[in-house]
C-alpha positions as CSV (number, residue, x, y, z in Angstrom):
1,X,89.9,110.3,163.4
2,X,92.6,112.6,163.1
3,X,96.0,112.2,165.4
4,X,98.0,114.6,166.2
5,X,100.6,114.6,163.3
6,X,97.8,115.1,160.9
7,X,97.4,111.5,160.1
8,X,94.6,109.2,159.9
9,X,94.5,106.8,163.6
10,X,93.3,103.2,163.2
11,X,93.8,103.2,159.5
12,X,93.5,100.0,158.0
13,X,97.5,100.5,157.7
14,X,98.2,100.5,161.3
15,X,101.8,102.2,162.5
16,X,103.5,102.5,160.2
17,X,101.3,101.6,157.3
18,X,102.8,104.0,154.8
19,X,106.1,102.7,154.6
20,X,104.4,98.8,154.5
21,X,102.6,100.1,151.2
22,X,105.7,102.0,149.8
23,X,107.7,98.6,150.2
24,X,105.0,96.5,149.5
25,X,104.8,99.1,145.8
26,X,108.7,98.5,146.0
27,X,108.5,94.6,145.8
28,X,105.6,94.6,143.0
29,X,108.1,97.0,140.8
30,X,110.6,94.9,140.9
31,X,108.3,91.5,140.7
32,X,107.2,93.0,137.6
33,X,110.6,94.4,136.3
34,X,112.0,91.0,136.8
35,X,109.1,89.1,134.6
36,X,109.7,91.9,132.1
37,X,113.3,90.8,131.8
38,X,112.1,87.0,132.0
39,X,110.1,87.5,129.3
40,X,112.5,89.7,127.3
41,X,115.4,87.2,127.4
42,X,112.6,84.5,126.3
43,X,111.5,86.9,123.2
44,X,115.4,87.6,122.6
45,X,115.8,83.7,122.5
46,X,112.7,83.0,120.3
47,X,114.0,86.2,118.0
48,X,117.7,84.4,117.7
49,X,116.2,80.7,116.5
50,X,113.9,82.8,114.0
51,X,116.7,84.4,112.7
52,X,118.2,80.8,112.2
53,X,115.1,79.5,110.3
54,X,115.1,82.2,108.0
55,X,118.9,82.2,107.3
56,X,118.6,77.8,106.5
57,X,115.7,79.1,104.3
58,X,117.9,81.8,102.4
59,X,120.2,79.3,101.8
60,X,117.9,76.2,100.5
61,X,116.8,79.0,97.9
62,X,120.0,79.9,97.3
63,X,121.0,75.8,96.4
64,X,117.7,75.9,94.5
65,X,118.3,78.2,92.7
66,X,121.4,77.5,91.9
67,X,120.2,73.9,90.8
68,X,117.5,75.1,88.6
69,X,119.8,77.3,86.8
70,X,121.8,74.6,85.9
71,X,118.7,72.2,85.2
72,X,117.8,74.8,82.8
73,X,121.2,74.7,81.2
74,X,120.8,71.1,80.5
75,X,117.6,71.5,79.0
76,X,118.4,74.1,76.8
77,X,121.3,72.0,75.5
78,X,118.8,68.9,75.2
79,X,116.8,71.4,73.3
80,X,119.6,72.0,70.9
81,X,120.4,68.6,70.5
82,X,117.4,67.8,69.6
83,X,116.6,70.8,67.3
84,X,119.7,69.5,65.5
85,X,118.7,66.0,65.2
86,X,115.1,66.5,63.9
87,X,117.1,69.2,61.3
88,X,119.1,66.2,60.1
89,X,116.2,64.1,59.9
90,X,114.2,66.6,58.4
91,X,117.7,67.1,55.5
92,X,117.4,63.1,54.9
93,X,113.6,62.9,54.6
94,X,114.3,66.1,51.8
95,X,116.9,64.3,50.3
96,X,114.8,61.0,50.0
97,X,117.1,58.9,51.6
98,X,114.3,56.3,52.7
99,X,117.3,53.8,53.4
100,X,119.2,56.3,55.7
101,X,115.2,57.0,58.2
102,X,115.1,53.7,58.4
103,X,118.5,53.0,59.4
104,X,118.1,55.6,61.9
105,X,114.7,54.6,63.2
106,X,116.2,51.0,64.0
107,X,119.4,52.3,65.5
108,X,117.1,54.7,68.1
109,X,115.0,51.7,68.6
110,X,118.4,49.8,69.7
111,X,119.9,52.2,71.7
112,X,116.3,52.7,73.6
113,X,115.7,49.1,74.4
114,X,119.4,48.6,75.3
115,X,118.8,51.5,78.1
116,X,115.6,49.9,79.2
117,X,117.6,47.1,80.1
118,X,120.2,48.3,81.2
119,X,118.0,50.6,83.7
120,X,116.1,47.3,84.7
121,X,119.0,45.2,85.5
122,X,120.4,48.1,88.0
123,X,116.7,48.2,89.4
C-alpha cells in the first residue's frame, strides 16, 4: 500500500525504517572496519616477530660462516703439515735411513699415547 509521500505503509520497517537500516548499515561498517584494523595490527605484529626470526637466522649464518671459514683454514694448514711430514718421511725412507723411521715411528707412538692419557685423565 502506497501513502501519501510515495512510500511503502506497514513496511516491515515501520516509521522510520529507512534511517534504522541506514544506521543499522552505519554500525556494520564500522564493526567491520574496526576488525579490519584488529586484524591488521595483529598481521603488523606477526609481520615484526618474522622479521626478527629471519634477522637471528641471518646472523647464525653469518657466525657459521664465519666459523667454517676459519675451520677450513685450519685444515688446510693441517693439510700442509702433514704434506710436509709424509715428504720428510718419504726423503728418509729414499735415503735408507731405517734407523731415523724407526726413531720416528716410536717418538709418534709416544707422543700419541701420552695424549691419550692425558685426554683421559681430564675426562
Amino acid at each position: 500500500m502506497r501513502g501519501s509521500n510515495g512510500g511503502l505503509t506497514g513496511s516491515k520497517f515501520g516509521k522510520g525504517g529507512r534511517a534504522k537500516a541506514s544506521a543499522t548499515q552505519e554500525e556494520t561498517d564500522q564493526f567491520l572496519e574496526e576488525q579490519n584494523n584488529a586484524h591488521l595490527k595483529e598481521l603488523g605484529s606477526m609481520v615484526k616477530d618474522l622479521k626478527g626470526v629471519v634477522v637471528d637466522i641471518g646472523d647464525t649464518v653469518d657466525e657459521q660462516s664465519k666459523f667454517l671459514e676459519t675451520l677450513q683454514n685450519s685444515m688446510r694448514g693441517a693439510t700442509r703439515a702433514v704434506k710436509g711430514t709424509i715428504g720428510r718421511i718419504d726423503d728418509v725412507m729414499k735415503s735408507g735411513g731405517s734407523k731415523h723411521l724407526c726413531i720416528l715411528i716410536a717418538f709418534s707412538l709416544f707422543v700419541l699415547v701420552g695424549l691419550y692419557y692425558l685426554i683421559k685423565s681430564k675426562s
